[in-house]
Rosetta silent file (secondary structure, phi, psi, omega in degrees, C-alpha in Angstrom):
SEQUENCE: XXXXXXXXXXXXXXXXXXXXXXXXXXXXXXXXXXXXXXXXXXXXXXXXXXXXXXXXXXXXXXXXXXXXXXXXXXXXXXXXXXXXXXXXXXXXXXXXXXXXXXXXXXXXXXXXXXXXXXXXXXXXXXXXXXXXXXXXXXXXXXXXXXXXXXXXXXXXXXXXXXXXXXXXXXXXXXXXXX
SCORE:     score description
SCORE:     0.000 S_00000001
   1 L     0.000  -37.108 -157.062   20.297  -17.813  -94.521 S_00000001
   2 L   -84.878  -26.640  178.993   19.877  -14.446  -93.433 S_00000001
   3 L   -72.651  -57.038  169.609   16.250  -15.576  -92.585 S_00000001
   4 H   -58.366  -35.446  159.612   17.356  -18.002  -90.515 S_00000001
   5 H   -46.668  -12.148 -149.753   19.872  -16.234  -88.763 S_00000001
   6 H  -130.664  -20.964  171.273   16.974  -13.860  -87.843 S_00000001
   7 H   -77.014  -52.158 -178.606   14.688  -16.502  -86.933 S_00000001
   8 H   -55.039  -44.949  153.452   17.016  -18.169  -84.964 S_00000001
   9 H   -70.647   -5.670  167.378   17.459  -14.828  -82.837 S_00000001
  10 H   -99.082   13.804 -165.236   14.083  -14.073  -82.434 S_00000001
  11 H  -119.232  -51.470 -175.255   13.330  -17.517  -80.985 S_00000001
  12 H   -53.520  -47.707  174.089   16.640  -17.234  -78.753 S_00000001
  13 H   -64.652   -8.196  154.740   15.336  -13.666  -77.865 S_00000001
  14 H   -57.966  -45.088 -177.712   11.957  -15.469  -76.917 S_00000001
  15 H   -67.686  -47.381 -176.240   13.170  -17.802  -74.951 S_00000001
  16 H   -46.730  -74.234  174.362   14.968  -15.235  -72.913 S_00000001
  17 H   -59.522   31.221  161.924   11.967  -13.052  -72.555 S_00000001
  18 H  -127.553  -20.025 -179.381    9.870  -15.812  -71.539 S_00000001
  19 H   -83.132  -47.691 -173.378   12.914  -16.992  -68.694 S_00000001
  20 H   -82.393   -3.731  155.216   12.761  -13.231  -67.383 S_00000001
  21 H   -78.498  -22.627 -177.767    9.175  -13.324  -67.517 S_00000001
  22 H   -49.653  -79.465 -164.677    9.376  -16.947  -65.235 S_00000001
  23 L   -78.276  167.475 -149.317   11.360  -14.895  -63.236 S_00000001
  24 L    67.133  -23.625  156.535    9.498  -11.558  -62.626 S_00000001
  25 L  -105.438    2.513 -168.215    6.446  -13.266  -62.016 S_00000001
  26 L  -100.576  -32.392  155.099    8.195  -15.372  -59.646 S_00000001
  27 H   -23.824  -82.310  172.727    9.848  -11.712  -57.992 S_00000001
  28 H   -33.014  -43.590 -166.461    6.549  -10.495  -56.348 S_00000001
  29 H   -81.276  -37.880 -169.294    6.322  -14.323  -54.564 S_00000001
  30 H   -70.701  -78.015  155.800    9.990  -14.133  -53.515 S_00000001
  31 H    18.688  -95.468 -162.518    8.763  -10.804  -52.141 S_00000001
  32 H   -67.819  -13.633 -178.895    6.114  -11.339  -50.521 S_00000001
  33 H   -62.620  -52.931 -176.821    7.901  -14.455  -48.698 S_00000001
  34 H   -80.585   -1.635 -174.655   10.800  -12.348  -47.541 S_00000001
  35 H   -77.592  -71.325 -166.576    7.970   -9.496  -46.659 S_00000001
  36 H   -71.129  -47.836 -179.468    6.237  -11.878  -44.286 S_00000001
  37 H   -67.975   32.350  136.743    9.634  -13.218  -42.648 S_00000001
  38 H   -75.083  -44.635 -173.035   10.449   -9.666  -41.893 S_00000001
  39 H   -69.832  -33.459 -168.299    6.816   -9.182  -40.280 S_00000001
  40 H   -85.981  -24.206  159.451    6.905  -12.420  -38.200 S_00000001
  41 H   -61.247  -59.644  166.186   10.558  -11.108  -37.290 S_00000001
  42 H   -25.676  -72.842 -158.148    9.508   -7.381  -36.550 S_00000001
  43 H   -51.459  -43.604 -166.163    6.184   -9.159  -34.937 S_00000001
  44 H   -59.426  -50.758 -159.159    8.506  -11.656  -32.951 S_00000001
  45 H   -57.106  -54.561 -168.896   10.854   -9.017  -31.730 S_00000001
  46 H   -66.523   -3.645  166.764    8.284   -6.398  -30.336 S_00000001
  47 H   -54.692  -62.841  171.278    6.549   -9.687  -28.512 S_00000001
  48 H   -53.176  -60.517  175.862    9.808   -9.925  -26.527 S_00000001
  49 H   -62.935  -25.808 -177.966   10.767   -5.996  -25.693 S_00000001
  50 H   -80.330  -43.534 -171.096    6.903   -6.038  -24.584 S_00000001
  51 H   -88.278    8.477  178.774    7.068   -8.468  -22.408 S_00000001
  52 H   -78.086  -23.665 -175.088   10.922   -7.875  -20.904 S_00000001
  53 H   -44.806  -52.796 -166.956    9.167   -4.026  -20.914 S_00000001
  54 H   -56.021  -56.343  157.759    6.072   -5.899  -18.804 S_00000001
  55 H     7.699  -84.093  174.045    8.733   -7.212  -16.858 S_00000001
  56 H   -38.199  -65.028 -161.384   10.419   -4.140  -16.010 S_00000001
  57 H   -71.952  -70.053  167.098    7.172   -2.173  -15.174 S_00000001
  58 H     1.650  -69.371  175.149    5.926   -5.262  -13.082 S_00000001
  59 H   -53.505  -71.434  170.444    9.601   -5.004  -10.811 S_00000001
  60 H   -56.979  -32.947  159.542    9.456   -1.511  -10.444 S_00000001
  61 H   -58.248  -55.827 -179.262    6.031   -1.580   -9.041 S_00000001
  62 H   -47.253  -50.649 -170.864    7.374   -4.074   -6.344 S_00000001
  63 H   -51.387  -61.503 -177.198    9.825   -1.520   -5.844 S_00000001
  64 H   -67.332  -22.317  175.555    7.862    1.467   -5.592 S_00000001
  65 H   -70.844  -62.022 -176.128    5.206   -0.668   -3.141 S_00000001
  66 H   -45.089  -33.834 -165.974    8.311   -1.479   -0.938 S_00000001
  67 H   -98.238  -31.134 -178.069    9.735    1.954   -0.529 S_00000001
  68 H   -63.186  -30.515  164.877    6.276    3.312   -0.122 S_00000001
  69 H   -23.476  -82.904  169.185    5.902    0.696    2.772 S_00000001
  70 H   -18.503  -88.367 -147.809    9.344    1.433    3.851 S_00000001
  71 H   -67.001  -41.887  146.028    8.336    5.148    4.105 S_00000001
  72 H   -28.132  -76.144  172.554    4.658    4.559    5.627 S_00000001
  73 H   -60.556  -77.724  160.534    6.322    2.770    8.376 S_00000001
  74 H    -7.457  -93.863 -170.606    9.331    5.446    9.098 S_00000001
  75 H   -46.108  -21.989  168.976    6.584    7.782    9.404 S_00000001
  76 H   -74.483  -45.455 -171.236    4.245    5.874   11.274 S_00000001
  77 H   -83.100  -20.535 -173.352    7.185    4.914   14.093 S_00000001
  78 H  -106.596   15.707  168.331    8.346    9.051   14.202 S_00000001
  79 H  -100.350  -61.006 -173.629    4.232    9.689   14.882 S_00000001
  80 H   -71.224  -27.358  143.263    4.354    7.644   17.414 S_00000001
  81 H   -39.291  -58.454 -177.410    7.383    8.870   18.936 S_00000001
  82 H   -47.871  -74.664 -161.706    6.084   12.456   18.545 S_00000001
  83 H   -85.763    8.838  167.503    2.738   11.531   20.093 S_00000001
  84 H  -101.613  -14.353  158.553    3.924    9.229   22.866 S_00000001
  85 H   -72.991  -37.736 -178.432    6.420   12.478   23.952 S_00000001
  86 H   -60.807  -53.221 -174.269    3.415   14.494   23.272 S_00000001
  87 H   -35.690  -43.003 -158.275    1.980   12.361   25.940 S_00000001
  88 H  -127.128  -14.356  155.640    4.057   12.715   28.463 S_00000001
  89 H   -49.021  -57.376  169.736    4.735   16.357   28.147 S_00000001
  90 H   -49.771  -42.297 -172.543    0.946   16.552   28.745 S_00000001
  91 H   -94.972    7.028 -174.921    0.828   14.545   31.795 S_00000001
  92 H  -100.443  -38.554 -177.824    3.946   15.909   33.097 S_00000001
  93 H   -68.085  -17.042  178.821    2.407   19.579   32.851 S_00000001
  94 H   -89.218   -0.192 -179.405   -0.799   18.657   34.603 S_00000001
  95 H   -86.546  -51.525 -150.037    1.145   16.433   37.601 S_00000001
  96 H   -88.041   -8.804  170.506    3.094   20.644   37.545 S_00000001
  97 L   -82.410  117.829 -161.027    0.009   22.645   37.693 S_00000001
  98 L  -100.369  152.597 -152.420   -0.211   23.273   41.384 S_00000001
  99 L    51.929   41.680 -169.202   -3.911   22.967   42.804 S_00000001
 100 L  -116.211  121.799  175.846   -5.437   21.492   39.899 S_00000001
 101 L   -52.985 -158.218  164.268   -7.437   18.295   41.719 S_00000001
 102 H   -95.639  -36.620 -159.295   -7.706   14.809   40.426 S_00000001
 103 H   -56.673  -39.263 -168.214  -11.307   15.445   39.404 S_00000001
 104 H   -75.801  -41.362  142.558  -10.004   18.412   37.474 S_00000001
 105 H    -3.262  -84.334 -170.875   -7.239   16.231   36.194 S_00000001
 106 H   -36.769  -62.357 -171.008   -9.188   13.859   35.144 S_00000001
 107 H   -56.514  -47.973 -169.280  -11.715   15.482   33.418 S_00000001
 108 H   -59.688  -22.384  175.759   -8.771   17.489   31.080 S_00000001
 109 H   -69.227  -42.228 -166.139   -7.679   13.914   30.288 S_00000001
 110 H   -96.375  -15.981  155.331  -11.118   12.577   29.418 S_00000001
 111 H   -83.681  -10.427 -172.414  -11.463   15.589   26.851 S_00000001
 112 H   -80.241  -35.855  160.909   -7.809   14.855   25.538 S_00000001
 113 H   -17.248  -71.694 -137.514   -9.508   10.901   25.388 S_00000001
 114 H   -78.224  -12.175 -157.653  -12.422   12.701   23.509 S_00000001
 115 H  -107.040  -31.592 -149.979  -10.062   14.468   21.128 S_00000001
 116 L   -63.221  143.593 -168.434   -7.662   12.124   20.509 S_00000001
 117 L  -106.008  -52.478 -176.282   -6.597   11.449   16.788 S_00000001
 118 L   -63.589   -8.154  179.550   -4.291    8.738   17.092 S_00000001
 119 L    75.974   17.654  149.670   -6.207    5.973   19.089 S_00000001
 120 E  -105.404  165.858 -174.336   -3.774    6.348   21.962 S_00000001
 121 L  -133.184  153.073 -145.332   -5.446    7.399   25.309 S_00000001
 122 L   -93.368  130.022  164.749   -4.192    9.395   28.289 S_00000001
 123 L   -77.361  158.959 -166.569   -4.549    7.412   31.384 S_00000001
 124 L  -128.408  135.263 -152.192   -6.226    8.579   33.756 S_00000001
 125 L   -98.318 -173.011 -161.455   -5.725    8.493   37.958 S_00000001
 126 L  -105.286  176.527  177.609   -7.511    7.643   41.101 S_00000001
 127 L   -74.166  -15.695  149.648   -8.165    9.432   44.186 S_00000001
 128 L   -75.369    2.445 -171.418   -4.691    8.894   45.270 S_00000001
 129 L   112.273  -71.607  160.870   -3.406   10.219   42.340 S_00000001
 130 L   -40.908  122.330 -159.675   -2.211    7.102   40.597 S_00000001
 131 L  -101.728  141.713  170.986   -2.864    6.026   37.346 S_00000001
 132 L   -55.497  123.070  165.161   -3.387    1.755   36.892 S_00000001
 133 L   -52.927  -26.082  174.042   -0.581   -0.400   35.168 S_00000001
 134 L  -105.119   12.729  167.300   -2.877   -1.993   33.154 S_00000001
 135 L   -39.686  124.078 -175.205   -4.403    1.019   31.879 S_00000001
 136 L   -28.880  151.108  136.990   -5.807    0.712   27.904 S_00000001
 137 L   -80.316  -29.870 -161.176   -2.389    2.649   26.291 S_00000001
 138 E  -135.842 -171.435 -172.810   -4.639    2.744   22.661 S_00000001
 139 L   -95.632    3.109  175.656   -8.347    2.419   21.708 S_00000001
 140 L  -107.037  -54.122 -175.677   -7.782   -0.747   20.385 S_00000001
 141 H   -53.635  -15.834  164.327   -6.054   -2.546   23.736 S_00000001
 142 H   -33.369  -55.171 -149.628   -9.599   -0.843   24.950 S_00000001
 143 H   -94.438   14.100 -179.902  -11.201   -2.578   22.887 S_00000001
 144 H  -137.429   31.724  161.831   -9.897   -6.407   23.880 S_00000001
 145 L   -65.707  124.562  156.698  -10.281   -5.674   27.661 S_00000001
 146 L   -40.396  146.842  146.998  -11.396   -9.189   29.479 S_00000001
 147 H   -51.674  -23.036  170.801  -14.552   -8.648   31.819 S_00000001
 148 H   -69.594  -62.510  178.659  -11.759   -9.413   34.801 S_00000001
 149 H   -34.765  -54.426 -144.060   -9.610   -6.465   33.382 S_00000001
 150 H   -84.651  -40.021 -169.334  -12.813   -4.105   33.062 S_00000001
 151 H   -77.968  -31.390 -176.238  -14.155   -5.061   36.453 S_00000001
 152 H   -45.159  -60.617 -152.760  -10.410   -4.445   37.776 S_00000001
 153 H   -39.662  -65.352 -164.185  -10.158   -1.175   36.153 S_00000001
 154 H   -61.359  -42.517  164.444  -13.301    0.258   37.466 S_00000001
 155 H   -42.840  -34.670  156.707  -12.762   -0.868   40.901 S_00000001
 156 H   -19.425  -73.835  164.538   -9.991    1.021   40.583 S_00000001
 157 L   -73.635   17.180  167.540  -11.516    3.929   39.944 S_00000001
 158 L    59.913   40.224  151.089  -14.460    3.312   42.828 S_00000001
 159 L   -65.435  164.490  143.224  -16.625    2.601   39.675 S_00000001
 160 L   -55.547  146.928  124.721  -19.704   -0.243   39.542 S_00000001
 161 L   -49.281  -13.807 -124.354  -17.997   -3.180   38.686 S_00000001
 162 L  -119.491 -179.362 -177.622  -20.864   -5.000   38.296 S_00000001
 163 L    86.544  138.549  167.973  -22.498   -6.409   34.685 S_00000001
 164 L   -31.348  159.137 -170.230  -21.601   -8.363   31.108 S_00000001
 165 H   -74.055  -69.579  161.825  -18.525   -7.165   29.355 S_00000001
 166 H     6.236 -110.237 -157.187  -20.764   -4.882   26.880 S_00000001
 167 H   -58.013  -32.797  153.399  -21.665   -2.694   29.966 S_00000001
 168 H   -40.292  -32.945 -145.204  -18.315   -2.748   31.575 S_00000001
 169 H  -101.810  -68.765 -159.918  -16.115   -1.574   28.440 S_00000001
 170 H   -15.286  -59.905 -131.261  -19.629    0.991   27.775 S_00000001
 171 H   -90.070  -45.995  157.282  -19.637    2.042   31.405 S_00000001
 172 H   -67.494   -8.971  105.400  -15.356    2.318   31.476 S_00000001
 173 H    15.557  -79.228 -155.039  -15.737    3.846   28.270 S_00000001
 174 H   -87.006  -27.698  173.594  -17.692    6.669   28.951 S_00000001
 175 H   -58.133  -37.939  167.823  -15.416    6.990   32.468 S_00000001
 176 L  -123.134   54.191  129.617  -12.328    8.012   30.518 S_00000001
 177 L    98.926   16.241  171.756  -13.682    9.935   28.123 S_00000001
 178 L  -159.859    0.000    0.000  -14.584    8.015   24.728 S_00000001
């Protein structure tokens, strides 16, 4: 009896140790299951902060383009304030220097022409004295003169007149000074 009693508990303690081996090899599996849904969570989540982060940086670039724009311009519009006062300070002190000619005039205009940083250009006057209304204001309205304009101009100025727009804009050109 005593055998059996002893049998009978080593087969119940068998069974047992063979259900926590079941489980224990089954442990590792469970594991590794809940292992990978952590990584495909983990993986999922930093997908999402990178791209609202891409987002972000993306937006803030726009931002940072606009105010440099923003800023670009400001500064561009207070240069040209600056150098269209600058402008007229200059042509108000040579109309105040008394017995400085037109020729001499002139010429100090067509070096301020030759100097000039900004692409606007100082007009320059005639033998009465008078500078043309349709005078270039920048090196670019120069540089879209008509052959009518160009022939005006130089008549203006007792220039030739005569020739293709090439040798007009050349030949008014080199008359004030660029």
């Amino acid at each position: 009896m005593i055998g059996q009693i002893i049998d009978q508990t080593f087969a119940e303690i068998q069974q047992q140790l063979q259900v926590v081996t079941v489980q224990l090899e089954q442990q590792p599996q469970q594991f590794a299951a809940q292992l990978e849904d952590h990584q495909q969570q983990i993986a999922a989540q930093m997908d999402a902060h990178q791209q609202q982060f891409a987002a972000q940086l993306a937006e803030n670039q726009q931002l940072l383009v606009a105010q440099i724009a923003q800023q670009q311009q400001q500064m561009q519009e207070a240069l040209l304030v600056m150098i269209n006062n600058g402008q007229q300070q200059v042509q108000q002190q040579l109309a105040g220097i008394p017995g400085l000619t037109t020729a001499q005039r002139n010429e100090l205009l067509r070096n301020l022409n030759r100097l000039r940083r900004n692409g606007n250009l100082f007009p320059l006057v005639n033998l009465l004295g008078i500078a043309p209304p349709n005078f270039p204001p920048t090196i670019y309205a120069f540089s879209t003169l008509t052959v009518v304009q160009l022939r005006h101009l130089l008549q203006f100025y007792g220039q030739p007149h005569q020739g293709n727009r090439e040798a007009l804009l050349t030949r008014f050109g080199v008359f004030i000074g660029i």
